[in-house]
Steps between C-alpha positions, in 0.01 A plus 500: 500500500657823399209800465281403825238731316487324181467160625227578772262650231572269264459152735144657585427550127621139452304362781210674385536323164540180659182600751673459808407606832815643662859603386783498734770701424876582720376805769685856362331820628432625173310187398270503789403919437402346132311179634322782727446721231335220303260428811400841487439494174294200531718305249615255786315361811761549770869539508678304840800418625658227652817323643636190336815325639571853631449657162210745392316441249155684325192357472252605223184397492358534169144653447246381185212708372233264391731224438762728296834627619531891612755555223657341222780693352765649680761743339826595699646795405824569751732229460853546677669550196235748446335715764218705361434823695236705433375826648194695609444686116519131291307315746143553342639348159605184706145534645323520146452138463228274737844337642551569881911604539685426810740785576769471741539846681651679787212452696475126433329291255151618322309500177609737225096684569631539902817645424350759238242605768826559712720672265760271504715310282720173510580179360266338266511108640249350234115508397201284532259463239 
């Protein structure tokens, strides 16, 4: 595992596709503001943590609307050999599309709508479609 990010969203996308019920994924603070982010956007059930053989680990409990998953596709935009940083004035173009962006900021992990509403920029971690 090198991009934490990358390979949390995309082991939920897969686990959606292969209509799971829960994704456990290595514990990282910046994984667990995204699971919790998710939650509140009502794209997962519940995000938990737990100790295993002394190590943490995330637990994601998936959520299905009428028998469908909560999102399919799943583009990542910052990659480390590419960090994407946007700021306050080219926000609303990221925002154009129905796609809900995760933004890494100062103050902590949001959705690309939050951080407009706050004025603030940061790194664009992926979107959810």
């Amino acid at each position: 595992m090198n991009y934490t990010v990358a390979d949390f969203i995309i082991q939920i996308k897969n686990a959606y596709m292969g209509n799971r019920k829960t994704v456990t994924a290595p514990y990282s603070n910046i994984t667990k503001a995204i699971g919790q982010l998710l939650v509140k956007k009502q794209l997962l059930s519940e995000v938990k943590e737990e100790t295993i053989d002394g190590k943490r680990i995330l637990i994601a409990s998936l959520r299905y609307v009428r028998r469908r998953p909560a999102f399919t596709q799943v583009e990542v935009i910052s990659k480390p050999s590419l960090r994407v940083h946007i700021d306050v004035q080219t926000l609303p173009t990221v925002l154009r599309d129905d796609a809900l962006a995760v933004v890494s900021t100062s103050q902590g992990v949001m959705s690309g709508t939050e951080a407009h509403k706050k004025h603030i920029g940061g790194e664009l971690l992926f979107k959810i479609r």
